[in-house]
Each structure stands twice: as C-alpha cells, then as structure tokens.
C-alpha positions as CSV (number, residue, x, y, z in Angstrom):
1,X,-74.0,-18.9,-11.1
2,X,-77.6,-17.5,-10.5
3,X,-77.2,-15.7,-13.0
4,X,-75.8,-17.7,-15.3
5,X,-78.6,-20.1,-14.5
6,X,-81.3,-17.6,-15.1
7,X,-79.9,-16.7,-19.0
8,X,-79.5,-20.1,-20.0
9,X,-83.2,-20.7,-18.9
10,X,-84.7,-17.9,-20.6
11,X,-82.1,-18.7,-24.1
12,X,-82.6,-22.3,-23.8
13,X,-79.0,-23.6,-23.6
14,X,-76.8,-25.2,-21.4
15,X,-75.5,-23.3,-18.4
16,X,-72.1,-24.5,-19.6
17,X,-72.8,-22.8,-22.8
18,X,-73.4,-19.5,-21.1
19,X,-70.3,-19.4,-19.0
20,X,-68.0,-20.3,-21.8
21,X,-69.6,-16.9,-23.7
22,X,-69.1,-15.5,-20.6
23,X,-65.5,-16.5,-20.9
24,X,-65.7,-19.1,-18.1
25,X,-65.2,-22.8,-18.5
26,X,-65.9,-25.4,-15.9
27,X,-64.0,-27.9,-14.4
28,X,-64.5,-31.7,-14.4
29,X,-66.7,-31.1,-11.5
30,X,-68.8,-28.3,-12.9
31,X,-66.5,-25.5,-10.7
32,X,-66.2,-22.0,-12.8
33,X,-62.6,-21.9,-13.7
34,X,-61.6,-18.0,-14.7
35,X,-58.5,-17.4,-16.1
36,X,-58.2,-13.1,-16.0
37,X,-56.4,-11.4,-18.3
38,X,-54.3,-9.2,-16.4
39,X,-51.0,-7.4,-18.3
40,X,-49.6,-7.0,-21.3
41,X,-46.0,-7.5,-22.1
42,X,-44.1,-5.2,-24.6
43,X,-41.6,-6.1,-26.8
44,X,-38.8,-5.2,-23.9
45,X,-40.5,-7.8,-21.8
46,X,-41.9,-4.7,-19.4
47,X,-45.7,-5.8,-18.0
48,X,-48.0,-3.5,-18.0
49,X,-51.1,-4.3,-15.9
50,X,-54.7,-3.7,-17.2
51,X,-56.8,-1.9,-14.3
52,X,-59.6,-3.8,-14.8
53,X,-59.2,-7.8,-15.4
54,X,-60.6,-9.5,-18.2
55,X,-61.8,-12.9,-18.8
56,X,-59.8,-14.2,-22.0
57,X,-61.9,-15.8,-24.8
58,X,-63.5,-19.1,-24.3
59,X,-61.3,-20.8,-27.3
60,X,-57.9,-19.5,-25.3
61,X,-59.7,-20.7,-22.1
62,X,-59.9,-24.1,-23.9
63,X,-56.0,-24.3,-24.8
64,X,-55.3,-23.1,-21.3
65,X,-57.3,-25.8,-19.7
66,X,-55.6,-28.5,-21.8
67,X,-52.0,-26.9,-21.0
68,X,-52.9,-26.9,-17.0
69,X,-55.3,-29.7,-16.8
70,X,-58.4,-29.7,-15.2
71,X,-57.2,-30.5,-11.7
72,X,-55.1,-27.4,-11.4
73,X,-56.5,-25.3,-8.3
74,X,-54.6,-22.3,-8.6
75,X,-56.0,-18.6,-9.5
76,X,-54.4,-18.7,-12.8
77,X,-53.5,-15.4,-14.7
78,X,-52.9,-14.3,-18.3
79,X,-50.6,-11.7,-19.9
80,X,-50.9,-11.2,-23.5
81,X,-47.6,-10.2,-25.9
82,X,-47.9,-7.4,-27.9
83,X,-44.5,-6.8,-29.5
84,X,-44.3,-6.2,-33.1
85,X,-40.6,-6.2,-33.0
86,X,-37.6,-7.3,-31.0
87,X,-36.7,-10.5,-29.0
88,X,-40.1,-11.7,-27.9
89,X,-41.6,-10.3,-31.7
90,X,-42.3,-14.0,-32.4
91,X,-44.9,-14.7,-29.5
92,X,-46.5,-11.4,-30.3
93,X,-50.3,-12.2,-29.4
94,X,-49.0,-15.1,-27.7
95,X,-50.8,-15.5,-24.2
96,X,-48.5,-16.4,-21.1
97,X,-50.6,-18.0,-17.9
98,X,-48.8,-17.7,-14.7
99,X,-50.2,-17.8,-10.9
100,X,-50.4,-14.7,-8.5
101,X,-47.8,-14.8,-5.9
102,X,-46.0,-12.7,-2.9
103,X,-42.6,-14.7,-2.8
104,X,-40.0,-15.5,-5.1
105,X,-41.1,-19.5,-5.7
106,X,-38.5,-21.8,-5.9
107,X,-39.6,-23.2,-8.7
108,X,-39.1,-19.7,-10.7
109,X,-35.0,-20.6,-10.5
110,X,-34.3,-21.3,-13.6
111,X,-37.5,-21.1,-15.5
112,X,-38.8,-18.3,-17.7
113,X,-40.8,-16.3,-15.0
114,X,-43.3,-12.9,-14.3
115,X,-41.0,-11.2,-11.8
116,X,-41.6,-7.8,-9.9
117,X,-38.1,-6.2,-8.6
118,X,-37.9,-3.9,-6.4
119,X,-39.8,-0.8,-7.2
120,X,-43.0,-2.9,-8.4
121,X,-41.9,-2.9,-12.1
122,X,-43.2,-6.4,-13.4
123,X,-40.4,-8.2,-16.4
124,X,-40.6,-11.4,-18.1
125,X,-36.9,-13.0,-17.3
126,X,-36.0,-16.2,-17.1
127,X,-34.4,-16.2,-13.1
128,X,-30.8,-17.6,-13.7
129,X,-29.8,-17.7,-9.9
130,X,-31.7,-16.2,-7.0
131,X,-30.6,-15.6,-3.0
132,X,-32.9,-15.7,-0.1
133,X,-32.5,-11.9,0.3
134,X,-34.2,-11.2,-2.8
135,X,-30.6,-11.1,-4.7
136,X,-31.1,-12.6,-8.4
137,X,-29.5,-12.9,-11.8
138,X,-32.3,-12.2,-14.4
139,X,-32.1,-13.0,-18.1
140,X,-34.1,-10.4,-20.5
141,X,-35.6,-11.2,-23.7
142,X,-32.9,-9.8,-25.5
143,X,-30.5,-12.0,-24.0
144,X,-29.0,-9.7,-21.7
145,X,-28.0,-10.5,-18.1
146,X,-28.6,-8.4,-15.2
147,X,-28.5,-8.1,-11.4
148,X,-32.1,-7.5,-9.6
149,X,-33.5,-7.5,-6.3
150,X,-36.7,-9.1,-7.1
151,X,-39.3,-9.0,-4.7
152,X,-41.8,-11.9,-6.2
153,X,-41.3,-14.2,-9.6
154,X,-43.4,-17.3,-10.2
155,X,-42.9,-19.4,-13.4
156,X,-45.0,-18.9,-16.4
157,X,-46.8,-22.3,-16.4
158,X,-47.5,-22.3,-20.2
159,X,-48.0,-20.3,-23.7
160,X,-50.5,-20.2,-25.3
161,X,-49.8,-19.2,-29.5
C-alpha cells in the first residue's frame, strides 16, 4: 500500500486508480481484494497450475466483485478456460473463481467443483456423491461418470464469460 501510495502521489491519481492497474480492487472498506489467477483448464477439464500467480485484469476483477459481493472474505482464486474444442469449448476464455481449500467441502456435493484426486491431478467435475473417506462419484465435462478418491473439491463460486 506504500507503494501504491507513493505512485499515485507522484502520477496524481487516486490510490484506487493505481491498485485497480495494478489489478487490485478494494473493498467497501478500502481493503485490497486480489483475486490470483492460478490454472488453466483444458478442454478435458484437466487444471494446470501457473507457477507464478497472476492478478486478473481490473475489468474481470470488477465482474468478479459483483458475482461475490463485496463482503466476501475469502482468498478467492481464478482459473481461466482455454478449450477450443470439446465439452467445455463454449466457456473457452471463460474465467472460473473458486476458494483454496484442504478438505472436500460439503458444499462441493452436488455442485460443479475444482477437485484434486488422489495423485494431486486437479479436474473440473461436478461431485455427484462423495463419502467421508474421500470415496466420490465425479461428473467430467464430457458427461462421463467416474469413481475418484478425491482428496479436496470446493465449488466454483461463479463464471465469469
């Protein structure tokens, strides 16, 4: 935020200005919000993570904000689609937001999820029935049903064309 400060000082402008170039908005009470992209997802619904985090754009920042609301509290991630063909070809450039987690959230159950099954590979599925031990029923994009042990899935919490 020093920082921040500093540049918009020297340029004239608003911090606000700066941080949303920065790719940072703020929230109703002037907190940096960052949403990171992380991964991309391929048109198989495979993630891939980026090694290095990147903010997102400030006009995807603003469509994210106004999907989650300002009071969400949450580290909020981003994958980005890249499919130019198959299942998910249609959301291609789409941006999914979705919250880090270490459990398999009860609220995944029946949602269209980021899920990491055992051997760390991270899918898009929507979870169609999970057990406590880790045993689930995932849907793929292509419509396919499979067993997985999944070791984490949280729901995406919106999409962003």
């Amino acid at each position: 935020m020093e920082e921040a400060t500093q540049i918009a000082l020297f340029l004239g402008v608003p911090v606000t200005e700066v941080m949303k170039h920065a790719g940072i908005s703020m929230d109703a009470e002037g907190a940096a919000t960052r949403i990171l992209l992380a991964a991309f997802i391929d048109e198989t619904g495979t993630m891939q993570r980026l090694t290095e985090p990147r903010p997102l754009p400030a006009t995807v920042i603003e469509k994210a904000q106004l999907a989650i609301g300002h009071g969400y509290r949450k580290q909020v991630l981003a994958a980005q689609i890249r499919a130019a063909s198959g299942p998910l070809s249609i959301w291609d450039d789409a941006v999914l937001l979705f919250n880090h987690t270490d459990v398999v959230e009860p609220s995944a159950i029946g949602s269209l999820s980021i899920c990491r099954v055992r051997g760390g590979k991270q899918i898009l599925a929507k979870v169609d029935r999970a057990r406590k031990t880790g045993e689930a029923s995932v849907v793929s994009p292509a419509g396919k049903i499979e067993d997985a042990i999944l070791e984490t899935a949280t729901p995406i919490i919106a999409l962003i064309p």
